[in-house]
C-alpha positions in Angstrom: 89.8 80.7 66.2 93.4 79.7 66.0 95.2 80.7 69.7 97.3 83.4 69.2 98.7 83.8 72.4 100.1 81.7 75.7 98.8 84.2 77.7 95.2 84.2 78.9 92.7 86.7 77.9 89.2 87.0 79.4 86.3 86.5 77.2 85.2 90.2 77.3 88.7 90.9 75.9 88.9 88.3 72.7 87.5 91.0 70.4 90.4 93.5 71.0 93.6 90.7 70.7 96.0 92.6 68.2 99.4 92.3 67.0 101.2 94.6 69.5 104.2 94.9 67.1 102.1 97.3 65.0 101.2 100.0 68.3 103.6 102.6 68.0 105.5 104.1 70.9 106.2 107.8 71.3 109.4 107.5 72.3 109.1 110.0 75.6 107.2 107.7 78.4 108.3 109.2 81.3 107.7 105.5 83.1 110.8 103.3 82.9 111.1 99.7 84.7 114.1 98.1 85.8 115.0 94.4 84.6 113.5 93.0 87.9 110.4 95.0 87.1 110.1 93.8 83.7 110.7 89.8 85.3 107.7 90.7 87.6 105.3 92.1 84.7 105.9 88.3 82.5 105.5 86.5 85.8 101.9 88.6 86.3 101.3 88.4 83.2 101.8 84.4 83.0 100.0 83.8 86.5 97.3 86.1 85.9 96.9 87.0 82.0 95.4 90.5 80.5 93.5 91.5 83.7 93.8 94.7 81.7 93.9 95.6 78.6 96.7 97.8 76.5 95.2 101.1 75.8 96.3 103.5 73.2 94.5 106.3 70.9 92.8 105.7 67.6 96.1 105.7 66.2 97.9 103.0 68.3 99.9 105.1 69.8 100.8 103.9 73.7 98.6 105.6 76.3 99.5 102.6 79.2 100.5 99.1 79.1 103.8 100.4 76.9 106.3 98.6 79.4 104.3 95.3 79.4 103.9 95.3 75.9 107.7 95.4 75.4 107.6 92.7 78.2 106.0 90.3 75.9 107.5 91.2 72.6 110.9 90.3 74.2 109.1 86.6 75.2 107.8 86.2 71.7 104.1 86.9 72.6 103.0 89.2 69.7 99.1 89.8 70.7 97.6 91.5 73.1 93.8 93.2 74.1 94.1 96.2 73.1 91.4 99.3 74.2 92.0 102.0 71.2 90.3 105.4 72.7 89.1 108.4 70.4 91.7 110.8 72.7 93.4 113.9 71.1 97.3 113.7 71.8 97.3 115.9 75.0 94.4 113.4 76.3 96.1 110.5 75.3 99.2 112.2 77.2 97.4 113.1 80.5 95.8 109.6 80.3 99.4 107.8 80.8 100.3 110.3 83.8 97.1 109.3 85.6 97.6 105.5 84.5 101.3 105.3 85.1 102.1 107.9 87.9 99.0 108.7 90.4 99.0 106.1 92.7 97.0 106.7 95.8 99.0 106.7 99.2 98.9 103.9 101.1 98.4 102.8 104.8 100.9 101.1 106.4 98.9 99.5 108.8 96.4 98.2 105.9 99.4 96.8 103.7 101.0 95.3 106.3 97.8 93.1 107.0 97.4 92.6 103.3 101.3 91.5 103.4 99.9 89.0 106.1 97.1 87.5 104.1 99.5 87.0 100.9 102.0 85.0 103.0 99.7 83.1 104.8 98.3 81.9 101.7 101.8 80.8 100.9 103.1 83.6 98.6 105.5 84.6 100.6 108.2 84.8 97.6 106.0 86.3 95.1 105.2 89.3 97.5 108.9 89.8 98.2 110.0 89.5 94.3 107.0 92.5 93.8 108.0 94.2 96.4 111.3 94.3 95.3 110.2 95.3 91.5 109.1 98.3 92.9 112.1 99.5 95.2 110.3 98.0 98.4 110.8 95.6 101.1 108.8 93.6 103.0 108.8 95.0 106.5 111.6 93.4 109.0 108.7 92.3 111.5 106.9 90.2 109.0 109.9 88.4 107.2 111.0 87.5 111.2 107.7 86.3 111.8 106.7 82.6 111.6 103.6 82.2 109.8 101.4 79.6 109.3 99.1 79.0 107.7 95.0 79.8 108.7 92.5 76.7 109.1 89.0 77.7 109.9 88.4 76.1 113.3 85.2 75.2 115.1 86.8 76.2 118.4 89.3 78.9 119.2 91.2 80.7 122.3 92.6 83.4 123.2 95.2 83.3 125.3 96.2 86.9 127.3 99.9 87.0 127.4 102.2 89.5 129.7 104.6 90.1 127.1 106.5 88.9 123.4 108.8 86.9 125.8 105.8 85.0 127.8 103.6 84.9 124.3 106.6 82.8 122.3 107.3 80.6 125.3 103.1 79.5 125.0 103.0 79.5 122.1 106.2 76.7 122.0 104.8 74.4 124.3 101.2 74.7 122.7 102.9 73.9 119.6 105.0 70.8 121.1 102.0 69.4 122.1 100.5 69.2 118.8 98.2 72.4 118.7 97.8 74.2 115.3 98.6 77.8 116.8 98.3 81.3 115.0 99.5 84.5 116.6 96.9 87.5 116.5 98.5 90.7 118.4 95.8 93.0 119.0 
């Protein structure tokens, strides 16, 4: 089968590639993205391919995936997976608002460990540029903190520490003396 895309598509999804410039838009998506939004969708979609697929009734017609559809058209990638659902217009309708608009609230706590994990795995920069897509920042403590990155070890320690003041001036000597150092606040 000739390649008709740059973008990778699972397996699962070969069946369903289809020329996206033949779906039809309704012309009244509430969901809108900003230029910087619309850089971050091509740069998932490049990284990670269709994780998803487009989906849209019997007829074509945009239920979600509308905004990275366009995404792609404007980078000259015409074919997509596309899930076409037997849904009545009002369906079809209430099916964007759940896709595009529910989102589940999040814990601060939790995403500021999850923040953690991305930039210690060194994407730092791609978090941020996310982030930023969606009207967010990364939290002032973890773009001040020094991170490095996590080697399982054999042997660890904990080391108690008074205060911030007492914990950074360990932490420097440890590291001077050639010590591969992570700090854990508990």
């Amino acid at each position: 089968m000739e390649k008709k895309t740059t973008i990778r598509v699972p397996d699962a999804y070969l069946p369903l590639l289809e020329d996206i410039r033949l779906l039809q838009a309704d012309q009244q998506n509430p969901n809108r993205t900003t230029v910087n939004q619309q850089e971050q969708i091509w740069r998932s979609l490049q990284k990670y391919g269709w994780a998803y697929p487009l989906i849209t009734n019997k007829d074509g017609v945009y239920a979600d995936g509308e905004q990275r559809a366009e995404v792609c058209k404007q980078h000259n990638e015409f074919y997509a997976p596309v899930l076409r659902l037997p849904v009545s217009d009002v369906d079809r309708r209430m099916l964007r608002q759940i896709l595009n608009k529910l989102k589940g609230k999040h814990n601060k706590e939790l995403d500021a460990a999850e923040y953690m994990r991305i930039i210690e795995q060194g994407e730092k920069d791609c978090l941020k540029a996310l982030l930023a897509s969606v009207g967010e920042k990364l939290p002032q403590e973890l773009l001040e903190r020094e991170f490095s990155v996590s080697i399982p070890a054999t042997y660890e320690i904990i080391v108690e520490c008074k205060d911030e003041a007492n914990q950074k001036s360990i932490f420097e000597k440890l590291k001077s003396e050639g010590y591969k150092l992570r700090i854990l606040t508990l």
